[in-house]
RODO-2510 file (C-alpha; in nm, 4 decimals, decimal comma):
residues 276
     n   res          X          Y          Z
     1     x    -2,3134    -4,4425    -0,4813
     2     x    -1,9669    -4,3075    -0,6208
     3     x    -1,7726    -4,1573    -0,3888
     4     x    -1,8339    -3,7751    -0,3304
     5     x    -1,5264    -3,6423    -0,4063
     6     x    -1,4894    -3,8088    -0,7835
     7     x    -1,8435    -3,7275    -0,8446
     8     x    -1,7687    -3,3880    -0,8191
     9     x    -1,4725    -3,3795    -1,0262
    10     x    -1,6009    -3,5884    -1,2739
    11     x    -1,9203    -3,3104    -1,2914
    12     x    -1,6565    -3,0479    -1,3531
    13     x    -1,4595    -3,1821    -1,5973
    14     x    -1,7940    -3,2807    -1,7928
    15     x    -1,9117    -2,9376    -1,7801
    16     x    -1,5483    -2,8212    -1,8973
    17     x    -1,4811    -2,5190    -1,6270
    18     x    -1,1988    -2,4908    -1,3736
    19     x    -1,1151    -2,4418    -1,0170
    20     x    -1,0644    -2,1094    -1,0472
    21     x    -1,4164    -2,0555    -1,2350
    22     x    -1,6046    -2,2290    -0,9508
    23     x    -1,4425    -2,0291    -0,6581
    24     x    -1,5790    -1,7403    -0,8752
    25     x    -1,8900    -1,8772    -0,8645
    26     x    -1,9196    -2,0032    -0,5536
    27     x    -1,7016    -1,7622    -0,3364
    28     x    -1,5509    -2,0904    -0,1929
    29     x    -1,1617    -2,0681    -0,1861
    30     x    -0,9975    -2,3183    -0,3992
    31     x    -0,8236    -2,5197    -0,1500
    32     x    -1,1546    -2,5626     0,0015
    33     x    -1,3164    -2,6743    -0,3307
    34     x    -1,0382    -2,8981    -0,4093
    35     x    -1,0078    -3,0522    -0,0336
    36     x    -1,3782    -3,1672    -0,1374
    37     x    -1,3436    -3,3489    -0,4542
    38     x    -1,0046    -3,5536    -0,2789
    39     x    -1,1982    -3,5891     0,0459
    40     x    -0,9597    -3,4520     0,2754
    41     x    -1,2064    -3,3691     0,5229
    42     x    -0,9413    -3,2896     0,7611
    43     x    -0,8208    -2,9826     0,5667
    44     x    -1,1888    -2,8537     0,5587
    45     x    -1,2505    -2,5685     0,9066
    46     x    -1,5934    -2,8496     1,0278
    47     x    -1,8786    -3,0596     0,9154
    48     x    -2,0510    -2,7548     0,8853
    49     x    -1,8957    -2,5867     0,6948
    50     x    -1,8404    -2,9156     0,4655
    51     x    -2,1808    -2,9625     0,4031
    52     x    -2,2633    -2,5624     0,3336
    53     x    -1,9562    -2,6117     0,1081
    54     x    -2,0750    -2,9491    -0,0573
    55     x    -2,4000    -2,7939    -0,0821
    56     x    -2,2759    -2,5020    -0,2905
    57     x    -2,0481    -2,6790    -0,5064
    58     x    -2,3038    -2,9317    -0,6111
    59     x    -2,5803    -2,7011    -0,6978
    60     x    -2,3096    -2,4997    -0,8995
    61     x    -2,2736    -2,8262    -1,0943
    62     x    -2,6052    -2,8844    -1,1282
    63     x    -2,5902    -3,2135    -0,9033
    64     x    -2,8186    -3,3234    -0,6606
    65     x    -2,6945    -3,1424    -0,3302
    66     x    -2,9169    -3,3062    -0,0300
    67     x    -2,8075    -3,6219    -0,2002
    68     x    -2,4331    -3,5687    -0,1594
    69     x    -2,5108    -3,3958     0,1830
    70     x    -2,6900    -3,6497     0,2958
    71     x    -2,4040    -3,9473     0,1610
    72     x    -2,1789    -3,7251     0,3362
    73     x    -2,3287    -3,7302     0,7069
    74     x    -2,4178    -4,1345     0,6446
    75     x    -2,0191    -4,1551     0,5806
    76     x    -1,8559    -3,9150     0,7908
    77     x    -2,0857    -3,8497     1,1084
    78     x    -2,1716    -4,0827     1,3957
    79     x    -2,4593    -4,2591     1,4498
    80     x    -2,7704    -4,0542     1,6327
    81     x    -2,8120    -4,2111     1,9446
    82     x    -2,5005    -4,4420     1,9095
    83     x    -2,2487    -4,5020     2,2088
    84     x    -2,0032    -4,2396     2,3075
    85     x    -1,6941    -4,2412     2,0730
    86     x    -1,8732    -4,4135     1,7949
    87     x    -1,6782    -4,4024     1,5030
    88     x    -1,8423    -4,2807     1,1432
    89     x    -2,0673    -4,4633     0,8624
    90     x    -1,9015    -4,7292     0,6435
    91     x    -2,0429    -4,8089     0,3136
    92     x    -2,3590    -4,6853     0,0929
    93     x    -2,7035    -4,5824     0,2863
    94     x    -2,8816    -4,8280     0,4543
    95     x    -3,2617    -4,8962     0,3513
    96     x    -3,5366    -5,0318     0,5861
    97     x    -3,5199    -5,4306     0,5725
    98     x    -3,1989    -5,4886     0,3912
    99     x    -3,0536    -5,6432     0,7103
   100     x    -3,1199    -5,9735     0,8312
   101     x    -3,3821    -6,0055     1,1030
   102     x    -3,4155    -5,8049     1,4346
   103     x    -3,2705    -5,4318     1,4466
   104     x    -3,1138    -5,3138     1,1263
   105     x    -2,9192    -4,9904     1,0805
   106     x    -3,2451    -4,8498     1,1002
   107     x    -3,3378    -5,0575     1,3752
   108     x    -3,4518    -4,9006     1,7711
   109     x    -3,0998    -4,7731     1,8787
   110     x    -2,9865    -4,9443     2,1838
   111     x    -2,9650    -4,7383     2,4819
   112     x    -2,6143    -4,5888     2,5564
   113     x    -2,4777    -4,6311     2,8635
   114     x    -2,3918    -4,2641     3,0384
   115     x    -2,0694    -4,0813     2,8999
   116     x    -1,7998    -3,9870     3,0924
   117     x    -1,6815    -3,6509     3,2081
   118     x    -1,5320    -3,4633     2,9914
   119     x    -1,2259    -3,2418     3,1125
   120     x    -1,2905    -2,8681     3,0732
   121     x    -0,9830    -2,8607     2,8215
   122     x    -1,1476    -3,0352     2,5967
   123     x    -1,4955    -2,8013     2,5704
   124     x    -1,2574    -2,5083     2,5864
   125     x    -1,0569    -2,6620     2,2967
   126     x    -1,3823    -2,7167     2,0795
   127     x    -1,5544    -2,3815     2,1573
   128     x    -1,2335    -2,2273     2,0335
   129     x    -1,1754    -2,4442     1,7113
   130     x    -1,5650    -2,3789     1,6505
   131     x    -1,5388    -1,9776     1,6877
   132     x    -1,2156    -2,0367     1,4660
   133     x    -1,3838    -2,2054     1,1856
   134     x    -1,6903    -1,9700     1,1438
   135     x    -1,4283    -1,6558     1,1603
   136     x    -1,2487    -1,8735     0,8905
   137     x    -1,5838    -1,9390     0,7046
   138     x    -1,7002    -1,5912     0,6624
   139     x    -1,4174    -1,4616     0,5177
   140     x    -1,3738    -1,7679     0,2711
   141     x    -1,7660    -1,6527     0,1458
   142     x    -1,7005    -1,2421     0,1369
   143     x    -1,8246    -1,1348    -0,1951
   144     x    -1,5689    -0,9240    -0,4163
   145     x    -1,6441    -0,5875    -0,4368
   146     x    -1,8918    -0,4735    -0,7013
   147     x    -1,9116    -0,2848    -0,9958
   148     x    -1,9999     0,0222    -0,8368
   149     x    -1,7241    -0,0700    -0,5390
   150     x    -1,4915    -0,0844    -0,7489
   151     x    -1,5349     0,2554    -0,9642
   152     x    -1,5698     0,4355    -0,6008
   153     x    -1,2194     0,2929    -0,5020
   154     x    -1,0404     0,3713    -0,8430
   155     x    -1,1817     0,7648    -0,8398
   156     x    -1,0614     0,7729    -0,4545
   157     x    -0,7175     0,6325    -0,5968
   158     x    -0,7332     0,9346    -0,8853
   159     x    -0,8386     1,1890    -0,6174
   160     x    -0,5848     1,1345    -0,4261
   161     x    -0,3364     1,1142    -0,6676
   162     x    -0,4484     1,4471    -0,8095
   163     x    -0,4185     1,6132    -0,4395
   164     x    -0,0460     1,4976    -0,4115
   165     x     0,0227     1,6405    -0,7650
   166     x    -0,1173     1,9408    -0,5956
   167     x     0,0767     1,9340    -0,3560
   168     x     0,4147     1,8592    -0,4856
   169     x     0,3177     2,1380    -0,7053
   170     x     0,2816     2,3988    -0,4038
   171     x     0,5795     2,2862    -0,2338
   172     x     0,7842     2,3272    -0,5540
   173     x     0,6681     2,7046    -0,5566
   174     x     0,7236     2,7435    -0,2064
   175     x     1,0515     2,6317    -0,2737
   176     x     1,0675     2,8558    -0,5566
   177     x     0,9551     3,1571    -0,3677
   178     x     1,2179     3,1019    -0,1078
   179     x     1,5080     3,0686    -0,3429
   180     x     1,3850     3,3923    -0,5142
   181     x     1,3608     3,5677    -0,1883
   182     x     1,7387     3,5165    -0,1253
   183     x     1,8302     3,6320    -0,4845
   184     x     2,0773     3,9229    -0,4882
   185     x     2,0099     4,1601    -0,7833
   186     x     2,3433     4,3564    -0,8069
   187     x     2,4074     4,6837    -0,9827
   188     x     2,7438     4,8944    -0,9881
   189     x     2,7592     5,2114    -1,1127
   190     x     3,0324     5,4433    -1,1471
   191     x     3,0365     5,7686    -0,9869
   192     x     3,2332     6,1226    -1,1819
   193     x     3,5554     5,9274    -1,2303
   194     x     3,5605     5,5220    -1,3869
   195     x     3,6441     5,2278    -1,0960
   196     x     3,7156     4,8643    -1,1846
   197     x     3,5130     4,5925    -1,0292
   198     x     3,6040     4,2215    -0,9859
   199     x     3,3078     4,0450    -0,8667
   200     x     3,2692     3,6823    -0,7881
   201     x     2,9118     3,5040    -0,7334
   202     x     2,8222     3,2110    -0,5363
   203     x     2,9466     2,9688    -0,7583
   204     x     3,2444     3,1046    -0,7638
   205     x     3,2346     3,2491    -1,1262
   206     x     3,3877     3,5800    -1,2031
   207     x     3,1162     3,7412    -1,3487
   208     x     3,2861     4,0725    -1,3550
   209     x     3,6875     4,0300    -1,3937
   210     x     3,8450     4,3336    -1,3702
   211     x     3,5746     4,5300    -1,5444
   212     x     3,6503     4,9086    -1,5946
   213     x     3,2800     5,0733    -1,5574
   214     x     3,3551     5,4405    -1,6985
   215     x     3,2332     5,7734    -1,5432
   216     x     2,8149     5,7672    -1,5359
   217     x     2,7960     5,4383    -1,6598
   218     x     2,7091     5,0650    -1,4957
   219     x     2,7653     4,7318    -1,4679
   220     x     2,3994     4,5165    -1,3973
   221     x     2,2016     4,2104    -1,4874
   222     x     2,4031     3,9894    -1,2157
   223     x     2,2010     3,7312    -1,0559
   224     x     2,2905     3,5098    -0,7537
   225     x     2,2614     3,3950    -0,3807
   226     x     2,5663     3,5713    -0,2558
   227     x     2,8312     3,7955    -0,3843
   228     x     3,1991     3,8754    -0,3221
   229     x     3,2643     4,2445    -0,4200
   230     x     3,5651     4,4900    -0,4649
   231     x     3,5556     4,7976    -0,6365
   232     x     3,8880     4,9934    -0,6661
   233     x     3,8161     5,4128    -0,7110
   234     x     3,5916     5,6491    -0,5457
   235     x     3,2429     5,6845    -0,5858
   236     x     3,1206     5,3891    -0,6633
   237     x     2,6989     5,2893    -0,5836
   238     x     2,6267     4,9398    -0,5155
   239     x     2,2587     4,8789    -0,5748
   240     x     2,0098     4,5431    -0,4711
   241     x     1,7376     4,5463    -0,6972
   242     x     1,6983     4,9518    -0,6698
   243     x     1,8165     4,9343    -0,3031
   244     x     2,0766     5,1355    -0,2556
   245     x     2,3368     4,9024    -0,0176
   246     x     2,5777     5,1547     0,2049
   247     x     2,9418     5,0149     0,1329
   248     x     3,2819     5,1991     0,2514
   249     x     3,6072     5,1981     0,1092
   250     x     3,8761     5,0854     0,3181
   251     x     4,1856     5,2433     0,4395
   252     x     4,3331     5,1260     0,0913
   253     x     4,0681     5,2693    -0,0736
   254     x     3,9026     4,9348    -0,1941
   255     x     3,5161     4,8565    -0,1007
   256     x     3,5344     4,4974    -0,0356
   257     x     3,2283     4,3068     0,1114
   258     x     3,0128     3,9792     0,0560
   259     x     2,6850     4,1264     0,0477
   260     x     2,3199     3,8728     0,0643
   261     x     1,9910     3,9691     0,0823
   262     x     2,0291     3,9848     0,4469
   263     x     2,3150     4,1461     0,4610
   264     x     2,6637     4,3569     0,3205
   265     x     2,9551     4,2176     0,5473
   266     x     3,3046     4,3933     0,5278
   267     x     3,6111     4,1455     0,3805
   268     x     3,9357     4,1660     0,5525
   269     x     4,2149     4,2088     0,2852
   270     x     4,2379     3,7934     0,2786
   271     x     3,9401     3,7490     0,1575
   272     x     3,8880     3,9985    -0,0851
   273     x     3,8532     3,8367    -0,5052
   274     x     4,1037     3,8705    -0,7093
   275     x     4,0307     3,8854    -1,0489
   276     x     4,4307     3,8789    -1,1799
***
């Protein structure tokens, strides 16, 4: 018979499919399938596995599988019966009576004589290796998720994508909510006689520079996190959003304060704006 391995890859070719299409059939890595049709048994995880593998790949081809199977433990496995360290099968299967006289292959097995010892390493060694090859062999043969599988994962994916958006969302209007919280809403209006303002926001922008407000009227509309204030003349009210803030003049006559929604705090004379 041809050898195993080019029988195989002959069978692909013929049928005109690829590595790739028979580890999606078969669920048998590629390495694995290609380790078969170059007969490197040694990159294979055990003779069982190699003949489950063999197995599969040959029926994918349409080949005769217990054939190939059974060329493969005539080749590659010791003899039943033989001595201890018997090496494997040379050559095609033997049939009944193609050997000279006496015992052929198939011939009564001569009796062994008793094997030796063997060291505790050694069965350690091969129950690990075993344990190692059918943890290796199941995962090589997990199935790929299904249809349905795979819809459940992609709607988790959306589902939580939609619940971040969420949140990003909510922390954006917490955010929000703070930053409007700490907005000062500042309104000056002039008592019976005019007063000049100069008033400087957090960004340090004058938004009023100088500004004469005249008797009864106001200055509004200004908008920020923190304000530096001084209003020269008497009679001035300072309002926060409707909230009347309690500001003195100083000794000079100027009210000069930074005021924030937390507080109004009195500026020396250094720190006063000037608006000049």
């Amino acid at each position: 018979m041809a050898e195993i391995g080019a029988t195989l890859r002959e069978a692909r070719m013929r049928a005109g499919i690829d590595i790739a299409e028979v580890e999606a059939r078969t669920k048998i890595r590629a390495k694995y399938l290609r380790a078969l049709e170059n007969e490197e048994w040694n990159l294979l995880p055990g003779p069982t596995f190699v003949k489950s593998f063999l197995k599969t790949y040959a029926e994918a081809l349409g080949l005769d599988a217990k054939l190939l199977v059974e060329e493969y433990k005539f080749r590659h496995e010791p003899y039943e019966g033989g001595a201890a360290g018997a090496g494997p099968r040379r050559g095609g299967p033997r049939r009944p009576g193609s050997g000279g006289g006496g015992g052929g292959a198939f011939g009564p097995p001569k009796r062994a004589g008793a094997l030796p010892l063997v060291p505790l390493v050694v069965v350690v060694g091969a129950i690990i290796y075993a344990v190692f090859a059918l943890s290796q062999g199941e995962r090589d043969a997990t199935p790929p998720p299904t249809t349905t599988e795979q819809e459940s994962a992609a709607e988790q994916l959306r589902r939580e994508a939609r619940e971040e958006r969420a949140q990003r969302r909510e922390r954006a209007e917490r955010r929000e909510r703070r930053r409007a919280a700490q907005i000062v809403k500042l309104r000056i209006a002039a008592g019976p006689t005019p007063v000049v303002a100069c008033v400087v926001d957090a960004t340090g922008r004058r938004v009023l520079d100088d500004r004469e407000i005249q008797a009864g009227r106001s200055a509004g509309g200004l908008r920020s996190q923190r304000f530096l204030v001084a209003i020269r003349g008497a009679g001035a009210t300072v309002t926060d959003a409707g909230r009347v803030r309690r500001l003195q003049a100083a000794a000079d006559g100027v009210v000069a304060y930074r005021i924030t929604k937390r507080q109004s705090a009195r500026l020396e004379p250094s720190e006063r704006p000037t608006c000049e």
